[in-house]
C-alpha positions in Angstrom: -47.7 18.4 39.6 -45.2 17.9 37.3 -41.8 16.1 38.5 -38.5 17.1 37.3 -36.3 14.1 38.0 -36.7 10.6 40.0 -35.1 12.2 42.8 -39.1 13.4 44.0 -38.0 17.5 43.4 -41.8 18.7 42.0 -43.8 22.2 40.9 -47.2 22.1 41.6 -50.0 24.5 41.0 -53.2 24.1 43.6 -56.1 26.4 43.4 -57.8 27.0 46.6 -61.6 29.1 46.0 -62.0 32.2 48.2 -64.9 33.1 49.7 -66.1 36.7 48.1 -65.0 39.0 51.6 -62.5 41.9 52.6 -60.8 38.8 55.3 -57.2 38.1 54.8 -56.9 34.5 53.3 -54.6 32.0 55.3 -52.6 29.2 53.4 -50.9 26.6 54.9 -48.5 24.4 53.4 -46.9 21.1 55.2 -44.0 19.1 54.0 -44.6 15.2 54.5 -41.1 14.2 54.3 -37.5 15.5 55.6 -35.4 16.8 53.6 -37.5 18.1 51.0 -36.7 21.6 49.5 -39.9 23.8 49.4 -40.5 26.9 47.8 -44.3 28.1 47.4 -45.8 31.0 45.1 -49.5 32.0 47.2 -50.7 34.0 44.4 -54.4 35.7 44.9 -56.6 36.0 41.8 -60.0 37.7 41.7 -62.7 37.0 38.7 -61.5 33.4 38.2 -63.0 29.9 39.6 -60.8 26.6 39.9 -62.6 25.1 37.0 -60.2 24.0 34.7 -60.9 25.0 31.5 -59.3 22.5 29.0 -60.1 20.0 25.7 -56.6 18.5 26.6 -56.8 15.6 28.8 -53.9 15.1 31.1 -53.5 13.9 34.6 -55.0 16.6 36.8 -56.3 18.7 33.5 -52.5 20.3 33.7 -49.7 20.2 31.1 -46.7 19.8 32.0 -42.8 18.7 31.1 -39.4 17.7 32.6 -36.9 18.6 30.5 -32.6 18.7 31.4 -29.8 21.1 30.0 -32.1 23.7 28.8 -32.2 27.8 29.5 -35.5 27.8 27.8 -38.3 25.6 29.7 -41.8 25.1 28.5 -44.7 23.1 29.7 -46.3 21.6 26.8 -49.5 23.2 24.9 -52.9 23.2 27.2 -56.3 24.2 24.5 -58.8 26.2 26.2 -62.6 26.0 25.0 -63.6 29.6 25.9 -61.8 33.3 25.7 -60.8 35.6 28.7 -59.5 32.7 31.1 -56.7 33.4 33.6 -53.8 30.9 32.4 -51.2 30.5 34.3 -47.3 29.1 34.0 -45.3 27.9 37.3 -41.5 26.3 36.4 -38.7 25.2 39.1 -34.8 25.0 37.9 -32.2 23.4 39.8 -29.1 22.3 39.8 -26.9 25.1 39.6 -29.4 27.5 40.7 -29.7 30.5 38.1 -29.8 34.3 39.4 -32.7 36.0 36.5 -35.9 34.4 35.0 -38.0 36.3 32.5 -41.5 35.2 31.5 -42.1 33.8 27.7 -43.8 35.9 25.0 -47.1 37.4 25.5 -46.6 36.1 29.8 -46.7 38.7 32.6 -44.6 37.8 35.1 -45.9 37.0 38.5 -43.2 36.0 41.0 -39.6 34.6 40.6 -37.5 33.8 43.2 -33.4 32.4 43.7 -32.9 29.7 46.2 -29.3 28.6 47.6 -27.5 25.9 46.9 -29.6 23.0 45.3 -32.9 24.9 45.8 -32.2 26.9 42.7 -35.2 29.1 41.2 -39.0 29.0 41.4 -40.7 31.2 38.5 -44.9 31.9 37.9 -46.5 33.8 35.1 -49.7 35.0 33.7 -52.0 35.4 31.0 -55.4 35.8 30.1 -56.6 33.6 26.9 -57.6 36.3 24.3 -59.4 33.2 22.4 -60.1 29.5 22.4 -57.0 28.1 21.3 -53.7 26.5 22.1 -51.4 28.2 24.9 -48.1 27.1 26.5 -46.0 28.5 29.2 -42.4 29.1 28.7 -39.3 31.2 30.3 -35.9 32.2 29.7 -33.1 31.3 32.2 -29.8 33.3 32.6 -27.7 29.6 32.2 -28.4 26.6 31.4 -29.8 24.1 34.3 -29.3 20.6 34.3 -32.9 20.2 35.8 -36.5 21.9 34.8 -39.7 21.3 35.3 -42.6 23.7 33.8 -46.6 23.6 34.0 -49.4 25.3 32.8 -53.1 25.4 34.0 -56.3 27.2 32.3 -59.1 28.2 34.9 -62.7 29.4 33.9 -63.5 33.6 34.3 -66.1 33.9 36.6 
């Protein structure tokens, strides 16, 4: 996870495996404390693992950063050690929140979403890794927001 202030506001990205069948997947998400804003992305991928798939070494084998008055968030550079794995960018913005997103160069964009109020925006994007090399996630805002937070994660094609 990767915070984006003190004040505990987070964007995560969790990789669940499926098992290889036609059954619908469940996901279940609980908050642990009141209050808290959530927004979740359930995104389904086929011909990937949760291995990570990384010669960086951060906590979790993520990248991540937090990063204030910006309309251009970016998680940091992630290196992969093999070609054709599925990458993929997840950011938050707060604070105002911001009515269009669009995913950086060379990104497909997933899902993006506009909360109210203080809930702001919740963005994904995707990639697969032509080669072994450096990637980073990044996405344009329509304003500025006082508050981002952007990550990026590499798992291993099956």
């Amino acid at each position: 996870c990767q915070g984006l202030s003190g004040d505990g506001d987070n964007v995560c990205i969790l990789c669940s495996p499926s098992a290889a069948s036609s059954a619908a997947d469940t996901v279940t998400g609980t908050v642990s404390s009141t209050g808290a804003h959530i927004d979740m992305v359930i995104v389904e991928v086929h011909n990937s693992t949760c291995t990570l798939d990384t010669t960086t070494s951060p906590t979790g084998g993520s990248v991540g950063s937090n990063q204030t008055s910006t309309s251009a968030p970016s998680s940091g550079n992630i290196t992969t050690t093999s070609t054709n794995d599925f990458l993929l960018g997840a950011m938050a913005a707060i604070n105002p929140p911001l009515s269009h997103i669009t995913a950086g160069s060379g990104w497909s964009n997933l899902v993006a979403g506009a909360g109210t109020g203080d809930e702001g925006l919740v963005a994904g994007e995707t990639q697969i890794g032509t080669s072994a090399t450096t990637y980073s996630a990044s996405f344009g805002l329509s304003a500025t927001s006082a508050e981002t937070g952007a990550l990026i994660v590499c798992f291993k094609h099956l």
